[in-house]
N, C-alpha and C positions, 0 to 999 in steps of 0.2 A: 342215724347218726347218734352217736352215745351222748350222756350227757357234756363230759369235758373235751369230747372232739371238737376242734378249731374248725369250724367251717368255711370251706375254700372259695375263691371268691367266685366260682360260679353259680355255687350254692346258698350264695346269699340274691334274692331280689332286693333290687334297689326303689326307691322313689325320687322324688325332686327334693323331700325334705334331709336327706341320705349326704349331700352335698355342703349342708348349710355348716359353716366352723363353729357349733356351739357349747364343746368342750374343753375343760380346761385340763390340762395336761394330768394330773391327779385322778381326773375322773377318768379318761380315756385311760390312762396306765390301770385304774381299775378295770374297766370296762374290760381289757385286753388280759388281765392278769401279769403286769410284767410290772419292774419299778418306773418309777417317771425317772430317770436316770438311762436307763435302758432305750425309752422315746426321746430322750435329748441327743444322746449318741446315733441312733436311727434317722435322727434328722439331720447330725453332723455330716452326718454318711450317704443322705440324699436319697435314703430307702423309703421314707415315709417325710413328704417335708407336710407339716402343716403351714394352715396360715395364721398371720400375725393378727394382732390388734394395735391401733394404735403408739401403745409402750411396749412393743416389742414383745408382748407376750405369745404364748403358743396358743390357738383354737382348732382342737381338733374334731371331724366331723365323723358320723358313724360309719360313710365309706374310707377313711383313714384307719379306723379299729378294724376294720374288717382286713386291710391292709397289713396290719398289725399282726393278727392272727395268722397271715395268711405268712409272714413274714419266719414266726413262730415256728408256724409247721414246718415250713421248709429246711430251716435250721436243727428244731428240735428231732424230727419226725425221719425227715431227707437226708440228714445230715451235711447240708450245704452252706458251703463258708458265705461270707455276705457280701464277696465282692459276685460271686456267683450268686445269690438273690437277686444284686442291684442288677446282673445281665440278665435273668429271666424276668423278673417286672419290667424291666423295659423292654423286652420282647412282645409281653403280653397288648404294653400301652401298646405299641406299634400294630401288633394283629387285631387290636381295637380300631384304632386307627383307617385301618386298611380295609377292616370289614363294614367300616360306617361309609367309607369311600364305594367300594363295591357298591353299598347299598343305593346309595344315590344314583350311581350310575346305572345301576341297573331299572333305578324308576323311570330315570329320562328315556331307558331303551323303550321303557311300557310305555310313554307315553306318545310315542308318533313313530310314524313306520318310511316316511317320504324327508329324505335328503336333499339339500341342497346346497350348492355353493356359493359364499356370501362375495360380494364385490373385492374383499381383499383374499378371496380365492378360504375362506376356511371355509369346511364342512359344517353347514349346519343341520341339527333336526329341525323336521316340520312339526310341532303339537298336533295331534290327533285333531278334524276338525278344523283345522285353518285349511285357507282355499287358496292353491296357486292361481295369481291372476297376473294375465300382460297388461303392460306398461301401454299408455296409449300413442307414446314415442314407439316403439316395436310394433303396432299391429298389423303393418305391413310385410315384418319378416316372415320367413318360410313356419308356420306354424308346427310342420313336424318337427320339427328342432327343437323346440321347446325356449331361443332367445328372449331375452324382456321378459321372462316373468319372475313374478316380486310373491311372496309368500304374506296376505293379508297381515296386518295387524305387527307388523317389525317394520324396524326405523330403517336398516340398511336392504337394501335392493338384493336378491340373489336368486341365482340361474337355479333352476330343476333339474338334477340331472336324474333320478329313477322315482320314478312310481310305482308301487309293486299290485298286480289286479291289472293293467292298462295295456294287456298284451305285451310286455316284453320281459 
């Protein structure tokens, strides 16, 4: 990357300190290479909002400048007017979004392989590790059925319907 190439925002790592609002508009407009006139208007416009302080002042943080830059390029570079910026950052927030959602879900799938259905009839998973056990009211039912059992360790009651390993 050159020295005055904008770096784009996947090109920038982030940390936890990256979030904190502790720029005042002057310095970020430094930071960014643009006038603070330019981030007032950008904030008018909902492309880059900072947060406030207090008296209503702007703090911007170094994922905002990066925002900024990223804002730049598209404009300078892309040549994309800004109502088409504000649709592509928000596209971007959204496939953020969507990929932190993915991601979660995909840990619950790792996390247990045995289904069940909870008393008000939803599907739950079982955590890898917890042990279906019958209800001592059921231990008369037809055991191959699998009725009355409760998945240890949860508040609501629910039926087993597959185990996978158990012959079927």
């Amino acid at each position: 990357m050159a020295r005055n190439e904008a770096p784009t925002g996947s090109q920038i790592p982030f940390n936890a300190y990256d979030d904190a609002p502790v720029l005042a508009i002057s310095q970020a407009a430094a930071l960014a290479g643009m006038h603070p006139q330019t981030l007032r208007q950008y904030d008018r416009l909902g492309l880059v909002t900072p947060r406030r302080t207090m008296g209503r002042g702007r703090r911007y943080s170094q994922r905002d400048v990066a925002k900024l830059l990223e804002v730049q390029r598209l404009s300078q570079e892309e040549g994309i007017n800004l109502a088409g910026i504000r649709r592509i950052l928000a596209l971007e927030e959204q496939v953020s979004r969507l990929e932190a959602r993915l991601a979660a879900l995909a840990t619950q799938l790792e996390g247990g392989r045995v289904f069940a259905a909870g008393v008000s009839g939803d599907v739950v998973m079982v955590p890898r590790g917890r042990r279906v056990r019958r209800t001592t009211a059921d231990r008369g039912a037809d055991p191959g059925r699998g009725s009355g059992q409760v998945v240890e360790g949860t508040e609501a009651r629910a039926l087993v319907l597959w185990r996978p390993g158990r012959g079927s």
